[in-house]
N, C-alpha and C positions, 0 to 999 in steps of 0.2 A: 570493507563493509560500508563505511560513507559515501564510497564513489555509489554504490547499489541501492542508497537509499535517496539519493541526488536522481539517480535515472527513475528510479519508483514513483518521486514527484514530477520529472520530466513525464513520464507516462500516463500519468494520472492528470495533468495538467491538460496533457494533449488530448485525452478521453473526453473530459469536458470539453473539451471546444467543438468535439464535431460530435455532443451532447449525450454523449455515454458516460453510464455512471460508474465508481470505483469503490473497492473497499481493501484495504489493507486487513488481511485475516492474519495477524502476529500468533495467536495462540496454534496455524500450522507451522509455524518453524517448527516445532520441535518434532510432529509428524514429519515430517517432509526431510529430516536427516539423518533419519532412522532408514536401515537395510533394507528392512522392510517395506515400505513406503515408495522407497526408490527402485525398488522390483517391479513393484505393482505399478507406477506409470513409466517404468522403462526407462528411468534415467540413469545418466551418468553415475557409478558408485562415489566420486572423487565429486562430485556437484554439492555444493552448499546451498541452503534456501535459506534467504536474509531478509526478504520482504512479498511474500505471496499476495499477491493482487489477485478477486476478482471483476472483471469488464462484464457490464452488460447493457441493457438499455431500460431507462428509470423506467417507473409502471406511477406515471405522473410528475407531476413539480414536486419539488424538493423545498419545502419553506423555507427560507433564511434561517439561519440560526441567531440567536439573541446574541448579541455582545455588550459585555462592560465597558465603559469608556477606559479608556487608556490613564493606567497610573505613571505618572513624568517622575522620575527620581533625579535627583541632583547631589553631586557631592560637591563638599567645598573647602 
């Protein structure tokens, strides 16, 4: 499952560069591993869905998102 969410970001990463946008939809795993489901797009029965992506192309810019500055912890 960590190698599939490594390539999720690899994919997602590469989206954005050639300016297409990504969403990880987590709440279809659990559609997507269900009999049913996998009938209905023709997949493999033996196929697992670990991180469903949808690509498409943004419908304008994307604002920055706000960030906190960075908490430094230290032990000693």
């Amino acid at each position: 499952a960590a190698d599939c969410w490594v390539a999720a970001e690899n994919l997602m990463l590469a989206a954005c560069a050639m300016g297409l946008g990504t969403c990880v939809i987590g709440l279809a795993v659990y559609a997507l591993n269900t009999p049913q489901w996998k009938a209905e797009l023709n997949a493999d029965p033996d196929m697992t869905a670990y991180a469903p992506i949808i690509v498409g192309v943004p419908n304008g810019q994307t604002p920055p998102t706000p960030r906190k500055d960075p908490q430094v912890l230290t032990w000693k």
